[in-house]
Phi, psi and omega in degrees: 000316175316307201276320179299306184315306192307309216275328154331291184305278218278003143318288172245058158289307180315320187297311198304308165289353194271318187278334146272331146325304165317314160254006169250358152297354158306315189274359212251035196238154187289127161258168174233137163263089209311320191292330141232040162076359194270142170272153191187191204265171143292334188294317178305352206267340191270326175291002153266294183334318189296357191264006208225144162297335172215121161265138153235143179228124174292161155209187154244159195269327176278043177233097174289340172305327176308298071074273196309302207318321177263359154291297194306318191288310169318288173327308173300285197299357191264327229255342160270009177063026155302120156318120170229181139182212214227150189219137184237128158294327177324319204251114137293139188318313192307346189257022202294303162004287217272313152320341200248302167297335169306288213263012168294302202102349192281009182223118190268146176326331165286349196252317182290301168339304163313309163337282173330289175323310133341303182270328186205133189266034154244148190310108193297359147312314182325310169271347197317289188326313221283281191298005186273320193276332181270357143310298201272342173228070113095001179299116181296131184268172179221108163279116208275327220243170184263131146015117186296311199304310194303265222315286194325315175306310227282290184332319165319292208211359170089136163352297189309331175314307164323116207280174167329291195298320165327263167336318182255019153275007132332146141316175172275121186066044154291144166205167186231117145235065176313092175301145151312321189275332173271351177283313191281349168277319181300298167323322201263311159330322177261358180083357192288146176234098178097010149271140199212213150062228179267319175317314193268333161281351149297319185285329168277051202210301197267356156265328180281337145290341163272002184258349177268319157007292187272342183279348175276322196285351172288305203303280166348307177274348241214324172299318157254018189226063191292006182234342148337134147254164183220146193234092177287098157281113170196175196338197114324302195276027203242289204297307190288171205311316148297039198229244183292303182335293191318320205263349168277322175307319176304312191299296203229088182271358145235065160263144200257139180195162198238144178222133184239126190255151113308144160294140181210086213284138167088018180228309185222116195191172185299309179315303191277317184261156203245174191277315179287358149315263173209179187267318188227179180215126153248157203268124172058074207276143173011000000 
């Protein structure tokens, strides 16, 4: 029985240490610094972040690796004792409340879930961590995004589509004017091939409408909470520099910000991206 206990005991030590190994190759992992072509640690990388009023870190949304990467930045940027907080493209504003009872505690995970499901159709194992952590200490969440029913019409049928009534749940001076270079950025973000037409300026019409969106509700919050970074999370095709960023420059040109990619090789790699892209890429995330 003694010999069973030992082997018990030291199984999960093992475990214990094989699952802290894991997290500590989270730090060991290569940024690339699009601004000068140079590779460097996370720690360097984060230590520019912390100078900046907005991080956005891309994912793909099914990529759990994506996932940690942005729990480590959180986590790191938590861990300087910076006002931060944390903004989900996942979450529409009107659902802002129920963000505010998650991380209050006043919601419990069975009450919370439905939420979740509501706002978003990816498996919430994806997320779990992220919002578990920004739970338990206390990170103000930011429900980021617009009505799904306005995109999907946009998406559908295009901006123009959109009614009277429609428009003025809109910001003020919402517009689509969709460019060739965001459209050629947008293909390589999701990886799409051989879309085209109206269907495909629709579906950028309806990303660029949830990015200026989302950049007044960051702007918003930063107004009254000026000494906060916020850590944006959202798509790729959200996160890079010509997504929520262009409009926050437009909006607030000095408000300051950073923008962080995955790697995805043959779309968002050292190769394809520019300083107008994003400031980092990590290569090969975990």
């Amino acid at each position: 029985m003694k010999a069973l206990m030992k082997y018990k005991i030291l199984f999960i030590l093992l475990l214990f240490f094989a699952c802290s190994q894991t997290r500590t190759d989270a730090k060991q992992i290569t940024v690339y610094r699009v601004s000068d072509g140079k590779t460097i640690s996370f720690g360097q990388m984060v230590d520019d972040l912390k100078k900046t009023q907005l991080v956005f870190v891309g994912e793909t949304h099914n990529q759990e690796p994506h996932h940690r990467l942005q729990l480590d930045i959180i986590k790191a940027l938590h861990a300087s004792k910076k006002p931060m907080a944390a903004g989900f493209e996942m979450f529409v504003a009107d659902d802002q409340q129920f963000l505010d009872q998650w991380i209050s505690g006043r919601l419990s995970l069975d009450e919370f879930l439905p939420v979740y499901y509501r706002n978003w159709n990816f498996p919430w194992p994806l997320y779990k961590d992220i919002f578990l952590y920004i739970r338990d200490n206390k990170i103000p969440a930011l429900a980021l995004n617009v009505s799904p029913a306005i995109t999907q019409k946009v998406s559908r049928s295009g901006f123009a589509s959109l009614s009277e009534e429609e428009l003025k749940k809109l910001p003020p001076e919402t517009g689509c004017v969709v460019n060739e270079q965001y459209m050629q950025f947008i293909r390589r973000a999701y990886a799409m091939h051989g879309h085209g037409g109206k269907q495909f300026l629709f579906f950028c019409e309806a990303q660029l409408l949830w990015d200026q969106v989302m950049a007044r509700n960051l702007l918003e919050y930063l107004k009254k909470n000026p000494e906060s970074t916020i850590v944006a999370i959202a798509g790729n095709g959200h996160a890079w520099k010509r997504g929520i960023p262009e409009h926050i420059r437009s909006l607030s040109e000095k408000t300051s910000y950073k923008v962080v990619l995955p790697e995805i090789s043959g779309h968002i790699d050292p190769q394809h991206t520019t300083t107008g892209d994003a400031d980092y890429i990590i290569l090969h995330p975990y």
